[in-house]
ZAMARGU-4260 file (C-alpha; in steps of 0.2 Angstrom, whole numbers, plus 5000, padded with zeros to 4 digits):
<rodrens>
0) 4399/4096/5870 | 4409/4105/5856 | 4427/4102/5854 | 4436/4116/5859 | 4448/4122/5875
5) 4438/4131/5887 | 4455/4140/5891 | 4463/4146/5873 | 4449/4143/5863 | 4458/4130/5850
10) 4444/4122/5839 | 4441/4108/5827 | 4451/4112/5809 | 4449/4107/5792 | 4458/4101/5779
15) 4463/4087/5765 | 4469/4072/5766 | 4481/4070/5749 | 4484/4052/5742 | 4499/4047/5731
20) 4487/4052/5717 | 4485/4070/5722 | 4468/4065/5726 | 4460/4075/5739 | 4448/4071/5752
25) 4439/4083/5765 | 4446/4079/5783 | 4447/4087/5802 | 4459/4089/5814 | 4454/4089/5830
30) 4462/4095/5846 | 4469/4085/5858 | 4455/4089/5873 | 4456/4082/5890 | 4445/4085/5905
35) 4456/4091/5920 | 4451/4099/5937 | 4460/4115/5940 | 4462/4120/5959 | 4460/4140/5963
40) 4468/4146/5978 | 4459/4162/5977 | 4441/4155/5973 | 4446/4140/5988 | 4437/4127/5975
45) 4441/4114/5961 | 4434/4120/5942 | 4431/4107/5928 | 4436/4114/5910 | 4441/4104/5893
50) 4457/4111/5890 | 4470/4104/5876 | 4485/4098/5882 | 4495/4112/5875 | 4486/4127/5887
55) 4487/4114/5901 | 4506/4113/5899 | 4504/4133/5898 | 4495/4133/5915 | 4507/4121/5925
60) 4520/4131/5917 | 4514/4150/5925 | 4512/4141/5943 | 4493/4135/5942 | 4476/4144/5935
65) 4475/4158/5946 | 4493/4164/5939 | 4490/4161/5921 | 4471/4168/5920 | 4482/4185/5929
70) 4497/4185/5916 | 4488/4182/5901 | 4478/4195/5891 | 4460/4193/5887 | 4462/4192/5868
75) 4472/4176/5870 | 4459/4169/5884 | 4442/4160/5877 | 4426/4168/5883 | 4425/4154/5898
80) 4442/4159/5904 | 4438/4174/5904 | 4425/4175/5915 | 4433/4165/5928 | 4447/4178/5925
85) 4434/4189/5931 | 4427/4178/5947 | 4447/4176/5952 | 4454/4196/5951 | 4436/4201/5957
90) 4440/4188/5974 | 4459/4195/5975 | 4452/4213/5977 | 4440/4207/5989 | 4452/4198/5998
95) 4467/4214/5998 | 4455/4226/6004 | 4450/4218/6018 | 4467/4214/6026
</rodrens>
């Protein structure tokens, strides 16, 4: 499993650490990444992502993952949010047209 949010795709960085005598050392910064369940009202079903903390704050903020997946653009959204994008407007659609 790679280090990186499912949701916003944030990744691992790289960078130095710097020592009182301007020496420099290669070092990462890694995301902070937690495993959440997400319930979507449209799929009726819980989904597992990694997701950092901040695009979790992002998705309790918008009103849950069906909400946020539908405001946010694609080119902001990781390939995996993407494609439950996809699986959430594709059920809304099924669902208007029927009622």
């Amino acid at each position: 499993m790679s280090r990186v949010c499912e949701i916003s795709g944030k990744n691992v960085m790289s960078g130095n650490n710097v020592s009182h005598a301007k020496n420099k050392t290669k070092r990462k910064f890694l995301p902070n990444l937690q495993n959440v369940k997400f319930f979507s009202k449209s799929l009726n079903k819980s989904i597992k992502l990694k997701v950092s903390v901040r695009a979790l704050k992002s998705v309790e903020k918008n009103g849950g993952l069906d909400d946020y997946l539908s405001k946010t653009s694609n080119r902001v959204l990781a390939t995996e949010a993407i494609a439950i994008k996809k699986l959430i407007l594709k059920n809304v659609n099924k669902q208007s047209n029927e009622s």
